[in-house]
C-alpha positions, 0 to 999 in steps of 0.5 A: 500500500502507498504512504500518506502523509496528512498535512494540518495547516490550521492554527487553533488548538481546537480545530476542526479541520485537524478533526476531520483529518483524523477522520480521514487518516482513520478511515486511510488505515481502516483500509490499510494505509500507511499513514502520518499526520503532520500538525504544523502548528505543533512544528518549531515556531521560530524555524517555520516563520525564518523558512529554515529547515534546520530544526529537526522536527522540520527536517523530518516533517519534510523528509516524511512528505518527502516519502510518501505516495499521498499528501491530504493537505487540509486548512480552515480558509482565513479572508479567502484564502488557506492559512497563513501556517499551512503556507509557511510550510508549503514554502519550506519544501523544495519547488518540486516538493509534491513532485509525483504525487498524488494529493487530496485538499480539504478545506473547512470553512465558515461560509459557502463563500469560502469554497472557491479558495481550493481551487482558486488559492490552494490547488495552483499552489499545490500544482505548482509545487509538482503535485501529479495529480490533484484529485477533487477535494472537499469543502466541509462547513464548519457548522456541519463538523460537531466536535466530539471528544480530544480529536474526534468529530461528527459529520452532516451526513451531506457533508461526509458523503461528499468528504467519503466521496473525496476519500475515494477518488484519493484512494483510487488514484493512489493506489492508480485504480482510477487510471486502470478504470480510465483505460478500460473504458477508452 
């Protein structure tokens, strides 16, 4: 099974965008993956606002993005745009840093106003940063994510349909179902 590695770009020690990450990451190893999550707001403060990677656990969060076959990158969407955290840590990896892999964005916000930030802020920056493919991925409201527990949460059914879905053709395309089906159909 390919790795992945979830990045969490949100600031708030209470964040729901970290929640439906470990959703996600529970749902990726239920189904046998290999996977890891990054919180950047748990990463060195001083090294990530200076663009050095010299810190340790710096080092070794980009070396762990570096290996794996899946990026899920998650943020909430401040002023229309992903966080100013989650950007911080783009910037540290190197220009082709998602260089062949396969990436799913999550976004998580306050308003149906902020659903275009994905593909208008994020995905040209995760293309941008070689990702080979960028598959759909999800905007979930904040009011349809109720905290539960330390990480857990509950979803809208709406909203974790489209989330599951999202997950899906992550998986698909990970593990290059998603291109054996394109074929058999050409």
């Amino acid at each position: 099974m390919p790795s992945v590695v979830a990045i969490s770009g949100s600031p708030s020690a209470d964040s729901r965008t970290a929640r439906v990450v470990h959703h996600v990451l529970h749902r990726l190893t239920a189904g046998g993956q290999d996977a890891g999550h990054i919180v950047v707001r748990e990463l060195p403060a001083q090294e990530l606002l200076g663009g050095s990677a010299a810190h340790p656990a710096l080092g070794q969060a980009l070396e762990t993005v570096a290996r794996a076959e899946g990026v899920v990158v998650a943020t909430p969407v401040y002023k229309a745009s992903y966080s100013g955290l989650l950007k911080l840590f783009l910037d540290l990896l190197p220009q082709a840093g998602l260089a062949g892999k396969t990436v799913l964005p999550l976004v998580t916000g306050g308003s149906l106003a902020h659903m275009l930030a994905m593909d208008y802020a994020l995905r040209p920056v995760l293309s941008a940063l070689g990702a080979r493919h960028v598959v759909p991925g999800a905007f979930l409201l904040d009011a349809a994510i109720e905290r539960l527990g330390t990480d857990a949460c509950r979803i809208e059914p709406a909203a974790e349909l489209r989330l599951l879905e999202a997950v899906e053709g992550f998986t698909r395309a990970l593990t290059g179902r998603e291109s054996l089906a394109l074929t058999a159909t050409a």
